[in-house]
C-alpha positions as CSV (number, residue, x, y, z in Angstrom):
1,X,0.0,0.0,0.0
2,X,1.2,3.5,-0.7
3,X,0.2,7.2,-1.0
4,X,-0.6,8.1,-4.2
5,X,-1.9,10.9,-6.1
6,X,-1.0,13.4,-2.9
7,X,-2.4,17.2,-2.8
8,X,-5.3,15.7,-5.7
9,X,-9.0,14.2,-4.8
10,X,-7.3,11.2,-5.2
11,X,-5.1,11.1,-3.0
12,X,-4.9,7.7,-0.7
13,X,-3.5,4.5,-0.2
14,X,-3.7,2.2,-2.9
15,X,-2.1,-1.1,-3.2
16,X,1.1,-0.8,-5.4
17,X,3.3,-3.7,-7.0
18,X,6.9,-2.3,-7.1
19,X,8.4,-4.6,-9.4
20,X,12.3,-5.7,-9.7
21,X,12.9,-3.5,-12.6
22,X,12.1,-0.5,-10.2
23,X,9.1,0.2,-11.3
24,X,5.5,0.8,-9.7
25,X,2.5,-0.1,-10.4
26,X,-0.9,0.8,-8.6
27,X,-3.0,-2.2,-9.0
28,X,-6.7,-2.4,-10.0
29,X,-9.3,-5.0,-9.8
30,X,-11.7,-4.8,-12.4
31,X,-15.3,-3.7,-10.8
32,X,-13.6,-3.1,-7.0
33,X,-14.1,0.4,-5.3
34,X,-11.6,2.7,-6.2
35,X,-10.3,3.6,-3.2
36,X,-10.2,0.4,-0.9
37,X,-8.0,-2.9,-0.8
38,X,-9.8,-5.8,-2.8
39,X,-11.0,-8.7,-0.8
40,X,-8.8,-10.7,-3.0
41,X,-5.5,-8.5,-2.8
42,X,-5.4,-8.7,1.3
43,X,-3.2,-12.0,1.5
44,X,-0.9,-11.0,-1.3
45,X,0.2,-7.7,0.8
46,X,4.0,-7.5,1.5
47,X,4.4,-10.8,-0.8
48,X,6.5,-11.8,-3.3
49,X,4.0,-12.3,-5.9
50,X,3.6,-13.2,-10.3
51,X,0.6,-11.4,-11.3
52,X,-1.2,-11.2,-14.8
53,X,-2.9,-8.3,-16.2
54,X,-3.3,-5.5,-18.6
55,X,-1.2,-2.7,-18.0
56,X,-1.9,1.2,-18.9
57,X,-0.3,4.6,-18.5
58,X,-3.7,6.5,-17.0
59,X,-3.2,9.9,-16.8
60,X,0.4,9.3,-16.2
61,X,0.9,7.1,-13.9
62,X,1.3,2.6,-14.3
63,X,-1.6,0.7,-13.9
64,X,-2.2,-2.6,-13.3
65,X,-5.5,-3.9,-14.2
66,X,-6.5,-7.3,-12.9
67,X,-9.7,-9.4,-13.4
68,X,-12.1,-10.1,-10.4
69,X,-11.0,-13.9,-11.5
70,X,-7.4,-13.3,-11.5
71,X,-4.9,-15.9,-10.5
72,X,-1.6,-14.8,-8.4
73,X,1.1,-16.8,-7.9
74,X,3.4,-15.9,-4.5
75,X,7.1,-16.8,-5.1
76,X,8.4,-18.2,-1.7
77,X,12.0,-17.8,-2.3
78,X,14.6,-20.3,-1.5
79,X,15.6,-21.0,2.0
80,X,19.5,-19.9,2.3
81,X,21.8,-23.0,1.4
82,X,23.2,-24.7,4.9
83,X,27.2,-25.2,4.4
84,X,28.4,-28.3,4.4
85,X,29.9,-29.8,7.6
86,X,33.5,-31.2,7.0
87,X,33.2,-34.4,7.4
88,X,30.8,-33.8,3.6
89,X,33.4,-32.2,1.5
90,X,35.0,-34.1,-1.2
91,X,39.1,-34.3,-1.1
């Protein structure tokens, strides 16, 4: 979630995908109220996630528009490699 739109009658928190690349997104679900966090967005928050949709430059600023059906994907990354102990290593 992030501020968006500040100083405009727009302004609020909206949820945001900030992608690797560096850039942002402000996410849309088709048909959801503008200005509060869809039902289905709530367990992706703070989550690694793959998400499909159409994007658009609206009035300047990244869009991400989702179906009501979408389909998300949360990418649980890796657990750190443990070292070996000695008695593993190869001569």
């Amino acid at each position: 979630m992030a501020l968006l739109f500040e100083g405009s009658k727009s302004e609020g928190r909206y949820p945001v995908l900030a992608c690797a690349d560096g850039k942002r997104y402000r996410v849309h679900v088709r048909r959801s109220p503008m200005r509060q966090l869809p039902k289905q967005l709530e367990p992706l928050l703070d989550q690694q996630v793959v998400l499909t949709g159409r994007t658009d430059d609206l009035r300047g600023h990244w869009r991400l528009l989702l179906e009501p059906d979408f389909s998300a994907h949360v990418v649980v990354p890796p657990p750190p490699a443990e070292p070996l102990a000695d008695t593993e290593l190869l001569p």
